[in-house]
N, CA, C and O of each residue as an XYZ file, in Angstrom:
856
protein
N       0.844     -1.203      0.000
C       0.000      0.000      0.000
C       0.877      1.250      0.000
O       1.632      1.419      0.957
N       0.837      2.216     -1.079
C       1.384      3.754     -1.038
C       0.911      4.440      0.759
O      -0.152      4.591      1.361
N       2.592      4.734      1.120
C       2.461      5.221      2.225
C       2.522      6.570      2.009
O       2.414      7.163      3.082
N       2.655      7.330      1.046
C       3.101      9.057      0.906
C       4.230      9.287      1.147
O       5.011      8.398      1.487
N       4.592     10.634      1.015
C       6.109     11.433      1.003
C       6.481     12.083      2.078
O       5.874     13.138      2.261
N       7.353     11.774      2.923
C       7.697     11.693      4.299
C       8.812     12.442      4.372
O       9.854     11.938      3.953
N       8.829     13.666      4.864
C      10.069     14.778      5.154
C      10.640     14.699      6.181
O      10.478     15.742      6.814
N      11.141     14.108      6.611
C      11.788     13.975      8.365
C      13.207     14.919      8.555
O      14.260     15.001      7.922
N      12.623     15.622      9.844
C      13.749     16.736     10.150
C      14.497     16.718      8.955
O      15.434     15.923      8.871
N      14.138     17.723      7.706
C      14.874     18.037      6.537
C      15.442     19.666      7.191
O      14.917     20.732      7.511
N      16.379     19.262      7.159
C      17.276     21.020      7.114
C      18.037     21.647      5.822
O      19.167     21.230      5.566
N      17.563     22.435      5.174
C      18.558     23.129      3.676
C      19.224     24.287      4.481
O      18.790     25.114      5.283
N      20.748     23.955      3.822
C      21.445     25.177      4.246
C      21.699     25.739      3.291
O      21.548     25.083      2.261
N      22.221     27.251      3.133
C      22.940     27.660      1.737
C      24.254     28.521      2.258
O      24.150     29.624      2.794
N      25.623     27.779      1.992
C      26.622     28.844      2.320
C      26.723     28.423      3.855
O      27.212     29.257      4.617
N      26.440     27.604      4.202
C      26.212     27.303      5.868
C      25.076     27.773      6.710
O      24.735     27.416      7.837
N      24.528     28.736      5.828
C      23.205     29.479      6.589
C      21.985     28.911      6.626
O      21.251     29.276      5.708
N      21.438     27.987      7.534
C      20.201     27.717      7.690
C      18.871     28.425      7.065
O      18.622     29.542      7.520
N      17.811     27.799      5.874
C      17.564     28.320      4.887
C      16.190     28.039      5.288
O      15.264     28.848      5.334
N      16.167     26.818      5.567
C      14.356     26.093      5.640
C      14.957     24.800      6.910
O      16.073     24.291      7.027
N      13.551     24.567      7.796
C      13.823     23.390      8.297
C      12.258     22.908      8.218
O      11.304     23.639      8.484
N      12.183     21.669      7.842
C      10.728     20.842      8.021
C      10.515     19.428      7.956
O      11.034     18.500      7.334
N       9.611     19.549      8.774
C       9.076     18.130      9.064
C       8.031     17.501      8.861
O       7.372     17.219      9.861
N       7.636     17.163      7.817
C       5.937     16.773      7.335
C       5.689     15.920      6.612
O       6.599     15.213      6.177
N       4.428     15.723      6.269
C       4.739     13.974      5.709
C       2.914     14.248      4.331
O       1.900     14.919      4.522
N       3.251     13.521      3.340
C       1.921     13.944      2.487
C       0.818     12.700      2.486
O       1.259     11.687      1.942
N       0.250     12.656      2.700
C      -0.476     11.215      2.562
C      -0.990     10.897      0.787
O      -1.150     11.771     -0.065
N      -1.118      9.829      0.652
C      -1.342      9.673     -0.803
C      -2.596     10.079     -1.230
O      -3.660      9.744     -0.711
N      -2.375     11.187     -2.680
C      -3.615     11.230     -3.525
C      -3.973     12.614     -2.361
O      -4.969     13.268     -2.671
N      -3.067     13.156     -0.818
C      -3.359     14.713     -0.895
C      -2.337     15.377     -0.826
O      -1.213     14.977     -0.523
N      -2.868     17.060     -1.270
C      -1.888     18.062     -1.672
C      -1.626     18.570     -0.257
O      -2.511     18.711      0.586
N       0.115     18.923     -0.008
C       0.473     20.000      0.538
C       1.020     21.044      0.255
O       2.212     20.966     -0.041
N       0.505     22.089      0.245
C       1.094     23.313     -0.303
C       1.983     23.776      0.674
O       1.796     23.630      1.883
N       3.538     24.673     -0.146
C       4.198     25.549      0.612
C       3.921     27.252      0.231
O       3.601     27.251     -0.957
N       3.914     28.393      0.644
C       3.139     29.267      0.497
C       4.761     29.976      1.303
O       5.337     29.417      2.236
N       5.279     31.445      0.569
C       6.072     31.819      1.331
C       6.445     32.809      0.373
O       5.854     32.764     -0.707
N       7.606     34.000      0.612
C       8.106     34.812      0.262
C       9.344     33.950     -0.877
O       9.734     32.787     -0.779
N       9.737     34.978     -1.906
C      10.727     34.383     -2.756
C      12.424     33.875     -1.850
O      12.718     34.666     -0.954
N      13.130     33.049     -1.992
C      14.246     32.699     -1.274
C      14.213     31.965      0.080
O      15.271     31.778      0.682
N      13.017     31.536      0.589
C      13.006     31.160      1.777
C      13.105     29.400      1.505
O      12.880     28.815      2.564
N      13.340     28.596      0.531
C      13.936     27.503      0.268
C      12.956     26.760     -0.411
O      13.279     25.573     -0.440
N      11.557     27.061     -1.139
C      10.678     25.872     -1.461
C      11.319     25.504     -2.681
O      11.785     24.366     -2.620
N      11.479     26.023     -3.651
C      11.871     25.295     -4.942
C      13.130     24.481     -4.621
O      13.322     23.319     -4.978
N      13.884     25.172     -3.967
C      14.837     24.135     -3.382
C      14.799     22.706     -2.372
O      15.555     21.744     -2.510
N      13.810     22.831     -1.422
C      13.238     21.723     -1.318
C      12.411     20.805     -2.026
O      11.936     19.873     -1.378
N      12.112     20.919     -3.444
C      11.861     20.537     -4.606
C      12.723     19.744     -5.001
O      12.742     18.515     -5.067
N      13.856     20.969     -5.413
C      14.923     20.118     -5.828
C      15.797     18.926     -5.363
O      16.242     17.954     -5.974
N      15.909     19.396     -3.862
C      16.044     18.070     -3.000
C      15.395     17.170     -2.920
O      16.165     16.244     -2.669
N      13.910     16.622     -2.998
C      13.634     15.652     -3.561
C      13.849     15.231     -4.680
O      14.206     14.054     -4.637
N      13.791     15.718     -5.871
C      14.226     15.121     -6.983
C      15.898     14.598     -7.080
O      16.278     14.106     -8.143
N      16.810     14.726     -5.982
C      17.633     14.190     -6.446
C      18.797     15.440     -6.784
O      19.975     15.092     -6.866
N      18.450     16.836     -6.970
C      19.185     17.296     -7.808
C      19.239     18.925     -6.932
O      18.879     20.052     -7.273
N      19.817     18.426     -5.786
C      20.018     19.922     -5.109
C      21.266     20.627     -5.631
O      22.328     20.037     -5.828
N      21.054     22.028     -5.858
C      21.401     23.169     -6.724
C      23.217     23.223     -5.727
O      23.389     23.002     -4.529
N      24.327     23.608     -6.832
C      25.257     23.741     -6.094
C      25.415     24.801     -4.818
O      24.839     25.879     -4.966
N      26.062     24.612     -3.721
C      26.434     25.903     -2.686
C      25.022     25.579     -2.040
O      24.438     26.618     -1.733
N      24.398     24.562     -1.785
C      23.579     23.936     -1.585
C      23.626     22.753     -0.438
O      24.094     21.808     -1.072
N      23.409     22.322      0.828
C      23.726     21.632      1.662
C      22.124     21.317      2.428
O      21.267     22.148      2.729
N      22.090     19.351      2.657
C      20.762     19.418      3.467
C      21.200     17.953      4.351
O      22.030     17.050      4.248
N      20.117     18.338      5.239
C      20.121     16.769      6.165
C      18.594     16.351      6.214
O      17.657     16.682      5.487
N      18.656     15.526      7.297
C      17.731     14.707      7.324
C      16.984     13.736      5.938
O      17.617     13.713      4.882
N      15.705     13.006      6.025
C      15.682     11.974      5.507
C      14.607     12.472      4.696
O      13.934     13.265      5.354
N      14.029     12.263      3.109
C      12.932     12.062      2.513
C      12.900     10.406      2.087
O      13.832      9.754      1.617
N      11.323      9.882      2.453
C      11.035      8.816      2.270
C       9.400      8.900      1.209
O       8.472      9.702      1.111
N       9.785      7.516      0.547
C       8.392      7.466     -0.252
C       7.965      6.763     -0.710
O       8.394      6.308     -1.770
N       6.864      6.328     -0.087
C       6.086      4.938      0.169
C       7.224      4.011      0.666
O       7.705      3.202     -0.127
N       7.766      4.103      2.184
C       8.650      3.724      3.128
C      10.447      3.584      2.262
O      11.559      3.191      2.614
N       9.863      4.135      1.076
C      11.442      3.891      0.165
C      12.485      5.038      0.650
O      12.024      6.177      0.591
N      13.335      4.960      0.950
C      14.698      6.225      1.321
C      15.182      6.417      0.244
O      15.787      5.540     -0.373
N      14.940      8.002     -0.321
C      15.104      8.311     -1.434
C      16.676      8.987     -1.818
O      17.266      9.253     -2.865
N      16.971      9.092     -0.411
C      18.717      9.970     -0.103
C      19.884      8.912     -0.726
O      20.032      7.760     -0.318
N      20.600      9.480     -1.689
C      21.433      9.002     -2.525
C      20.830      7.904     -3.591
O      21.402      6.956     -4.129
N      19.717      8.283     -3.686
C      19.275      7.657     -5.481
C      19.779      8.647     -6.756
O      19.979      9.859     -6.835
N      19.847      7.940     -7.363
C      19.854      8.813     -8.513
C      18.386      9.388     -9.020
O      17.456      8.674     -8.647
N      18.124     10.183     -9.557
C      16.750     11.074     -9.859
C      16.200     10.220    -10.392
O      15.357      9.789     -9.604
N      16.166      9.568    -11.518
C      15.922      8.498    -12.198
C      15.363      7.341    -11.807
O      14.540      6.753    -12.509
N      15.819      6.853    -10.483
C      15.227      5.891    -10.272
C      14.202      6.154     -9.071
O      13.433      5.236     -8.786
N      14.124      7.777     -8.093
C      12.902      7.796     -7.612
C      11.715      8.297     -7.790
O      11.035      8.870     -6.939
N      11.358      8.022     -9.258
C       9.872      7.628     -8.984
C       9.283      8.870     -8.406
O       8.421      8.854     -7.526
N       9.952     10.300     -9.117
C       9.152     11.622     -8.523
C       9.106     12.706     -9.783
O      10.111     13.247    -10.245
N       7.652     12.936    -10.282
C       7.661     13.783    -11.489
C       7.189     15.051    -10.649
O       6.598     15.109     -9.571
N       7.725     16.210    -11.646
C       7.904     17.433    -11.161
C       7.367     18.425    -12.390
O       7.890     18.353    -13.502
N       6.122     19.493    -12.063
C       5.790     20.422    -13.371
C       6.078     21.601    -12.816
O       5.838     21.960    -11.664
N       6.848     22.467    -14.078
C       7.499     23.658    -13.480
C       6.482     24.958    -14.162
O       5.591     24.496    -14.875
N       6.481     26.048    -14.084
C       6.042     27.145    -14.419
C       5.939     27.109    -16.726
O       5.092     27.343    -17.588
N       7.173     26.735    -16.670
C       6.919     26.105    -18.519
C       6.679     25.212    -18.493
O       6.821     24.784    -17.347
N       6.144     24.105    -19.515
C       6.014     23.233    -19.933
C       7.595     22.439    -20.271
O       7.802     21.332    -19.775
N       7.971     22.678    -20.583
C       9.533     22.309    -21.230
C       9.040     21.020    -21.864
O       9.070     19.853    -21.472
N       8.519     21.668    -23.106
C       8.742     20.193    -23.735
C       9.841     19.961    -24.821
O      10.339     20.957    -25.345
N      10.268     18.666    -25.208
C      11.260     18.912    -26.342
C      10.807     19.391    -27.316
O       9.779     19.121    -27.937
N      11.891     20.428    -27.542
C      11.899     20.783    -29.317
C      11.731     19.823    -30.361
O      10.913     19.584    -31.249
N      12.838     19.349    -29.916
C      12.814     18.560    -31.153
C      12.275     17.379    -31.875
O      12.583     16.918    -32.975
N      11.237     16.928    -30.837
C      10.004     15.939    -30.440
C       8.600     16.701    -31.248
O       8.254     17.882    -31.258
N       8.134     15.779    -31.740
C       6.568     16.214    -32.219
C       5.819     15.822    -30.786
O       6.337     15.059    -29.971
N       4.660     16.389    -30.619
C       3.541     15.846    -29.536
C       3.634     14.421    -28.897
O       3.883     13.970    -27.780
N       3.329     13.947    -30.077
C       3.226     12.172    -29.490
C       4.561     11.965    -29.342
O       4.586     11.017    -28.557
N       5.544     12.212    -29.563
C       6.932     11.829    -28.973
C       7.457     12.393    -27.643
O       8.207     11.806    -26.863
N       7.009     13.468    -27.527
C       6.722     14.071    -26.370
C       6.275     12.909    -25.026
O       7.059     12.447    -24.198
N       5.190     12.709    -25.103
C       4.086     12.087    -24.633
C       5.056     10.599    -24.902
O       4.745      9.738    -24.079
N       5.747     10.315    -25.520
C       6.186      9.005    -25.815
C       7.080      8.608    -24.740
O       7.162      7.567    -24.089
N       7.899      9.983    -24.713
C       9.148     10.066    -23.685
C       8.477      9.665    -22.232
O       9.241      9.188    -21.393
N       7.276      9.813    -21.940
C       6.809      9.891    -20.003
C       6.842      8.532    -20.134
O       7.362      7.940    -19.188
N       6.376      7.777    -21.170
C       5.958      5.775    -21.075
C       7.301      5.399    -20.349
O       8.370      6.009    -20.338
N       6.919      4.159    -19.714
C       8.069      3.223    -18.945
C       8.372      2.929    -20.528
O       7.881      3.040    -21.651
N       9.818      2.363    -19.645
C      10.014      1.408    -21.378
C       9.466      0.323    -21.555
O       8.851     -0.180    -20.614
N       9.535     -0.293    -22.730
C       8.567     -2.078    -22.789
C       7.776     -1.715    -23.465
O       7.596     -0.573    -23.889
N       6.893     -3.151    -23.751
C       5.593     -2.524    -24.714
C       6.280     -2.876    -26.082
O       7.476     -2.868    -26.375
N       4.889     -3.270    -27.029
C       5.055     -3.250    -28.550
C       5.203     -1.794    -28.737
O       5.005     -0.976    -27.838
N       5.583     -1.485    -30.021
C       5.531      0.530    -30.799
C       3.876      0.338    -30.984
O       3.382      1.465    -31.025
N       2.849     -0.698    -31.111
C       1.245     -0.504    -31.265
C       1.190     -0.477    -29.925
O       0.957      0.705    -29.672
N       1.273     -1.155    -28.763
C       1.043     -0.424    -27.605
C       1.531      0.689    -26.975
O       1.094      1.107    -25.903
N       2.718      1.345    -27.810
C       3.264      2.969    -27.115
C       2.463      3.579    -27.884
O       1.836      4.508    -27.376
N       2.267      3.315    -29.085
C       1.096      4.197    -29.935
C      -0.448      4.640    -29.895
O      -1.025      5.592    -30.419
N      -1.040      3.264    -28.822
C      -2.193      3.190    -28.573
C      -2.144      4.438    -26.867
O      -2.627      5.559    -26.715
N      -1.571      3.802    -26.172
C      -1.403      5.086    -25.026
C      -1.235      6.132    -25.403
O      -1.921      7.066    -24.987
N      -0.089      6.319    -26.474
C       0.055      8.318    -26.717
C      -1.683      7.945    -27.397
O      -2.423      8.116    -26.428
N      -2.328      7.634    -28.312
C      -3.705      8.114    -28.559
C      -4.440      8.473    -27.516
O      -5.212      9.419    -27.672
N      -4.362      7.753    -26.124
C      -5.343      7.694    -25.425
C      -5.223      8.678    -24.484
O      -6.223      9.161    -23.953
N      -4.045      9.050    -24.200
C      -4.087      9.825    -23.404
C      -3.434     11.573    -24.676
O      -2.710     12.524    -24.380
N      -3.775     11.408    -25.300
C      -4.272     12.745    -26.669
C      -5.727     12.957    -26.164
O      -6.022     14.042    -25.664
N      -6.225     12.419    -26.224
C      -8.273     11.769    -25.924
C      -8.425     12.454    -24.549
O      -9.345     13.215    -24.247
N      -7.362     12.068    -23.726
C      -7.897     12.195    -22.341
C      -7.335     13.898    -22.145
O      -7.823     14.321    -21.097
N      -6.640     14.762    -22.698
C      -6.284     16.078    -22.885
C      -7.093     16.817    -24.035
O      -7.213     18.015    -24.291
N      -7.593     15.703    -24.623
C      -8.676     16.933    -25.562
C      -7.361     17.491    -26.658
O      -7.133     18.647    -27.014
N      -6.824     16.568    -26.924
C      -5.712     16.931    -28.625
C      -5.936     15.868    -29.030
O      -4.882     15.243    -28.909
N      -6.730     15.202    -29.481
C      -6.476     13.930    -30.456
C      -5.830     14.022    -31.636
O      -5.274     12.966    -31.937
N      -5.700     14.887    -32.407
C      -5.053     14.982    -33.941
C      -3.724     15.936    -33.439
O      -3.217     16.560    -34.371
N      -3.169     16.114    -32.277
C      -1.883     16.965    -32.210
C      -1.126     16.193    -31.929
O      -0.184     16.616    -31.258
N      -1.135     14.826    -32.252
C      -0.002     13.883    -32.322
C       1.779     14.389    -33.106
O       2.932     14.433    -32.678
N       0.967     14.739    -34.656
C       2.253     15.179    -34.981
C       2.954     16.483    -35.345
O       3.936     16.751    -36.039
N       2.173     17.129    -34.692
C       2.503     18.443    -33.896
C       3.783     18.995    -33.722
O       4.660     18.210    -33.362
N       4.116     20.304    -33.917
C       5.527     20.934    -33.553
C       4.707     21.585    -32.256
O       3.624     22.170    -32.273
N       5.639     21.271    -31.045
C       5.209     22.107    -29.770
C       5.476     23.406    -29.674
O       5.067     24.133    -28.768
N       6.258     23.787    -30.719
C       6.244     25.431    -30.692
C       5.082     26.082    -31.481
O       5.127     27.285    -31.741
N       3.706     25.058    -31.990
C       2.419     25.698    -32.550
C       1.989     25.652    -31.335
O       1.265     26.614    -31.078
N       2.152     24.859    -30.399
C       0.822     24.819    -29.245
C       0.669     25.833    -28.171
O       1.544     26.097    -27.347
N      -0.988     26.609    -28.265
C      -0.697     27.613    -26.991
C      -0.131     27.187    -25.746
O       0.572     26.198    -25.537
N      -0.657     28.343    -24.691
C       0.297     27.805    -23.868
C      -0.377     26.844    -22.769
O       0.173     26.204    -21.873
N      -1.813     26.943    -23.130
C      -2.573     25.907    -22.615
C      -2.759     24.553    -22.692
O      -3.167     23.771    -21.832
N      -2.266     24.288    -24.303
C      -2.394     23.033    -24.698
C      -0.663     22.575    -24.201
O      -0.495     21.514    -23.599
N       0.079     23.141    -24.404
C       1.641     22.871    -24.065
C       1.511     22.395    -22.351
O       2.209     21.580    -21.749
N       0.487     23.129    -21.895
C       0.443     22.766    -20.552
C      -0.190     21.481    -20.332
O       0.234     20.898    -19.334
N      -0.804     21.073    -20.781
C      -1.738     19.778    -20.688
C      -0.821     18.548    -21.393
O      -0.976     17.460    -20.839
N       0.058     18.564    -22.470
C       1.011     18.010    -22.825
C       2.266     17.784    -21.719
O       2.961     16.769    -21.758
N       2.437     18.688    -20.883
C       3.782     18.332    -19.951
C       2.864     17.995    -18.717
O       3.476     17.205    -17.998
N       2.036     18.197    -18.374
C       1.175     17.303    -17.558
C       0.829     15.934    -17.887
O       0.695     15.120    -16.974
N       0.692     15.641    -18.938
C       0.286     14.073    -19.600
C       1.177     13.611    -19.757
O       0.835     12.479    -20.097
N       2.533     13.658    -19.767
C       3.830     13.211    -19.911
C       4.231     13.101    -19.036
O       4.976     12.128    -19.160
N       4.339     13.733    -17.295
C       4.741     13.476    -16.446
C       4.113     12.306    -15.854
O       4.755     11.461    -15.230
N       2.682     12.248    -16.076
C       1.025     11.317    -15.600
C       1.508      9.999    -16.327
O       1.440      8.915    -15.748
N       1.952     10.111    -17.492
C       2.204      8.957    -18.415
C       3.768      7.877    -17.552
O       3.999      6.674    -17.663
N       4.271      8.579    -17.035
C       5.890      7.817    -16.333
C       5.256      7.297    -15.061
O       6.077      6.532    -14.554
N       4.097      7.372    -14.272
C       3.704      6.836    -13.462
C       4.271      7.125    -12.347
O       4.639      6.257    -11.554
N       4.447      8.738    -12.101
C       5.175      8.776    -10.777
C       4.684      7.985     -9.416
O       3.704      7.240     -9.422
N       5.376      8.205     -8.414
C       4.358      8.141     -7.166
C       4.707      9.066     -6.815
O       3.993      8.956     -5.818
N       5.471     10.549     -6.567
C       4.839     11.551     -6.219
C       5.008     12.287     -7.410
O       5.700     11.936     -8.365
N       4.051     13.785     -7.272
C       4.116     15.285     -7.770
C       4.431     16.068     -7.364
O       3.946     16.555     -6.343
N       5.538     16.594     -8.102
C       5.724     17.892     -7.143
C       5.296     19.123     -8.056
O       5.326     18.809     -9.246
N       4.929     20.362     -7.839
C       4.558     21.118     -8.753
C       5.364     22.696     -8.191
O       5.002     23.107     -7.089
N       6.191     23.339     -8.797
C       6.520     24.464     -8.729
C       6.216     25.816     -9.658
O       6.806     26.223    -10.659
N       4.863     26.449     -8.814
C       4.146     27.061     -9.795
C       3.601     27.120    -11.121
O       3.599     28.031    -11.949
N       3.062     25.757    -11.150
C       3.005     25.332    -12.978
C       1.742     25.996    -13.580
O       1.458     25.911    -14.774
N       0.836     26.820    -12.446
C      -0.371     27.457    -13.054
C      -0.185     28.530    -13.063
O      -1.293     29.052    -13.190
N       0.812     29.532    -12.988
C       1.169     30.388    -12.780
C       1.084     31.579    -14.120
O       0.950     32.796    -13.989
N       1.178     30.996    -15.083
C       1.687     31.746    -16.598
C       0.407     31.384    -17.239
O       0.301     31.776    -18.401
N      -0.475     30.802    -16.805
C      -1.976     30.217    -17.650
C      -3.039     31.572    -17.075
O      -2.964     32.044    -15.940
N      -3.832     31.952    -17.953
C      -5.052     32.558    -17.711
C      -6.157     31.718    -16.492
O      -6.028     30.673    -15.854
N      -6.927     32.452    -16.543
C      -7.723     31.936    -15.562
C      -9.049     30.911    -15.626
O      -9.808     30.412    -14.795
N      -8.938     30.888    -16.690
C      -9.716     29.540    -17.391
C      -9.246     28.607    -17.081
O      -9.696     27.805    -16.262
N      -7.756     28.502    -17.976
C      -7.172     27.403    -17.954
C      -6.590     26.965    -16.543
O      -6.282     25.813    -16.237
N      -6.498     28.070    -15.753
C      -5.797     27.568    -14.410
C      -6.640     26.666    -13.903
O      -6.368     25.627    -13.301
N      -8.152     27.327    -14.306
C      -9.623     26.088    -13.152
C      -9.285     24.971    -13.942
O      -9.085     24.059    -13.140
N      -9.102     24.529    -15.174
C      -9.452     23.332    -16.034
C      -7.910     22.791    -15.666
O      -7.885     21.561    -15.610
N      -6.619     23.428    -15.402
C      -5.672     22.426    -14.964
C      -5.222     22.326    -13.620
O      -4.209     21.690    -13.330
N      -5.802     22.820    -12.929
C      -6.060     22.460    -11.476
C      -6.977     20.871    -11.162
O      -6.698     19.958    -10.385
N      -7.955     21.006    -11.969
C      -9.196     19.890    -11.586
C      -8.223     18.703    -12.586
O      -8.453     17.534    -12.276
N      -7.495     18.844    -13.385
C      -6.896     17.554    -14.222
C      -5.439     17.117    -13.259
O      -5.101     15.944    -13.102
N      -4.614     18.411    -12.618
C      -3.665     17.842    -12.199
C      -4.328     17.255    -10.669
O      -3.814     16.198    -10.306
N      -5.297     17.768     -9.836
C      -5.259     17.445     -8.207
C      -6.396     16.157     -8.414
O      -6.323     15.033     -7.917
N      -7.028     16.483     -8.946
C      -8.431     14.873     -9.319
C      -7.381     13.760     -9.829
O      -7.279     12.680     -9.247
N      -6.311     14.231    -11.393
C      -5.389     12.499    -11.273
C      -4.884     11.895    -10.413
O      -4.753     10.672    -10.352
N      -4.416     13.000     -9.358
C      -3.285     13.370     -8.434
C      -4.388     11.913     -7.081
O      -4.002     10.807     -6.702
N      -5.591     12.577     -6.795
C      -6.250     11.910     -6.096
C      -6.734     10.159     -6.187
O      -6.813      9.250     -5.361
N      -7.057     10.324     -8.035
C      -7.266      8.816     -8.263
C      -6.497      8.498     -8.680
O      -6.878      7.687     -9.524
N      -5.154      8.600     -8.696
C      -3.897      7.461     -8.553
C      -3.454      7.545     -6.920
O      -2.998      6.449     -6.596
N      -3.447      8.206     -6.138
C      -3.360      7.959     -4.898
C      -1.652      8.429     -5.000
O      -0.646      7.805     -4.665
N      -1.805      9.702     -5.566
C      -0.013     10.009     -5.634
C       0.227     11.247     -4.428
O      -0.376     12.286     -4.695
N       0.689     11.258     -3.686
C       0.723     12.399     -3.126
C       1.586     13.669     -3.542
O       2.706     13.368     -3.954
N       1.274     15.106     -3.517
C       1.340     16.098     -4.192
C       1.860     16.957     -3.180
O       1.421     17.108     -2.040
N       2.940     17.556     -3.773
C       4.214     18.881     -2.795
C       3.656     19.685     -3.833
O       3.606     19.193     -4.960
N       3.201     20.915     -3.628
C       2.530     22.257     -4.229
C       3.466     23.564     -3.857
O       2.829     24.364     -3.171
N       4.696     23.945     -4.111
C       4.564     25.430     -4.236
C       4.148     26.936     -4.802
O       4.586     27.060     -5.945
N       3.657     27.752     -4.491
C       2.822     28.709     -5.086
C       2.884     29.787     -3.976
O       3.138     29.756     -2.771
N       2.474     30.980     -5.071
C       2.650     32.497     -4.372
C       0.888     32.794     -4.466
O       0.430     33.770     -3.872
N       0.097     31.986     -5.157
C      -1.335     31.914     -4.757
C      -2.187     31.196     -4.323
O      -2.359     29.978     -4.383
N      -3.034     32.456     -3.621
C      -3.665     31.343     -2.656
C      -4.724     30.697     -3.231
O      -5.241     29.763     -2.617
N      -5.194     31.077     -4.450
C      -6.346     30.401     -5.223
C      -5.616     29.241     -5.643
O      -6.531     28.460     -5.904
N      -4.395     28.557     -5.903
C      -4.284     27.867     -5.886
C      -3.952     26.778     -5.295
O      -3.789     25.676     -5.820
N      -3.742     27.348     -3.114
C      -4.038     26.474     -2.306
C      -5.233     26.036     -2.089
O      -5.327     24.809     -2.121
N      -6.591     26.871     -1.788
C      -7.707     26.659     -2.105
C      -8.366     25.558     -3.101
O      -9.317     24.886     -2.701
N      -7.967     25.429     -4.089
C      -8.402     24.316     -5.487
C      -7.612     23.111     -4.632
O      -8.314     22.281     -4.054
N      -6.442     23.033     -4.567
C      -5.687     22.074     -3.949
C      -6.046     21.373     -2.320
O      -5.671     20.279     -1.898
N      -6.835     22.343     -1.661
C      -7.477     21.840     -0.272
C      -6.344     21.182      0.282
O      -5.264     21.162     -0.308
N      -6.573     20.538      1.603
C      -5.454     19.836      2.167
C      -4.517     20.739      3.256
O      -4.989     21.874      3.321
N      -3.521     20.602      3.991
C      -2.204     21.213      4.547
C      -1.771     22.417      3.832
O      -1.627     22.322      2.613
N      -1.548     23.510      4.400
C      -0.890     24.563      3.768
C       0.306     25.401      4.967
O      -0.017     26.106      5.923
N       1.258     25.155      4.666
C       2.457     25.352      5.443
C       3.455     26.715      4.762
O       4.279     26.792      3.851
N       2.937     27.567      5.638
C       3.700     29.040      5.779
C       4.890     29.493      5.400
O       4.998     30.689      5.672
N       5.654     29.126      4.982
C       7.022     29.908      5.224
C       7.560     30.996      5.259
O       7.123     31.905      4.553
N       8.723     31.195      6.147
C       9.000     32.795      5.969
C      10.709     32.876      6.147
O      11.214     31.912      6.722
N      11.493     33.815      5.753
C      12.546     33.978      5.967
C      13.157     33.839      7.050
O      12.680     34.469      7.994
N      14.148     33.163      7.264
C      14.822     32.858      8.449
C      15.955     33.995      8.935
O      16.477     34.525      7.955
N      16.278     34.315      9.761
C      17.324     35.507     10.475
C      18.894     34.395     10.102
O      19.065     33.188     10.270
N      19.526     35.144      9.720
C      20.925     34.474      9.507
C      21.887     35.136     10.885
O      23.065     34.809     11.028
């Protein structure tokens, strides 16, 4: 059974200076949001889960997920997708290759072909398979690096302001696609954001931060 994403006494330093300290744990399929002033360490505690803390950069304590110890994996093998403020999708990838890249490996090319269809279907692009991603607004680009992260089967999400650059349409319509998958796969979700409409949509834990005195 998915136990969630477990922060135990995590301390980030930068330069030796105590940056962020926390202790919290996500249960699967809910969101916790971090909510705070710019520099006070969330994207960087991001990055420390993924594996890939930023140089001049120093942390302790333990992240665990679904009882797995994720400290000294390589990014790759834990099993944590992350949507940033762009989409970043490849250039040099059409749509469905895009979307090709999130699949585990394995599988016939008619079963990688039948998933990129289906989940085209399930974003509402069915014919933007062979697509240059530099035609797609920035709505549809958004729903593409969301379906690609959804497609690798994380067990967690982390999201660093990914609704941020979308209008307000699209923010309601990719709020309800990222926190509803988020719920019926039972993935648990790290949320940073400078809005609160988008702790609100997200419901759940919302944890303060603020600058620390050096």
């Amino acid at each position: 059974m998915p136990d969630g994403l477990e922060i135990r006494n995590v301390v980030i330093r930068k330069c030796q200076s105590e940056l962020l300290r926390i202790n919290t744990k996500v249960e699967p399929g809910a969101v916790l949001t971090l909510m705070g002033p710019s520099g006070v360490g969330k994207s960087t505690l991001l990055s420390l889960i993924m594996g890939d803390l930023p140089q001049g950069f120093s942390a302790e304590g333990t992240v665990r997920l679904n009882g797995k110890d994720l400290n000294g994996l390589a990014p790759e093998a834990r099993r944590v997708g992350i949507l940033y403020q762009d989409p970043l999708l490849f250039p040099h990838l059409d749509v469905a290759a895009n979307l090709g890249f999130g699949l585990p490996r394995g599988g016939t090319h008619a079963e990688r072909r039948h998933k990129i269809a289906g989940a085209l279907r399930e974003i509402e692009l069915d014919d933007y398979g062979p697509r240059d991603p530099a035609t797609l607004s920035g709505g549809q680009a958004a729903r593409v690096a969301l379906m690609r992260v959804l497609l690798s089967k994380p067990e967690a999400l982390l999201l660093d302001e990914p609704f941020s650059k979308l209008d307000t349409g699209l923010r309601d319509q990719m709020r309800r696609l990222v926190f509803g998958g988020a719920k019926a796969a039972a993935v648990p979700v790290l949320m940073v954001t400078h809005d609160d409409a988008d702790a609100a949509a997200a419901g759940g834990e919302i944890i303060r931060l603020s600058l620390r005195s050096t």
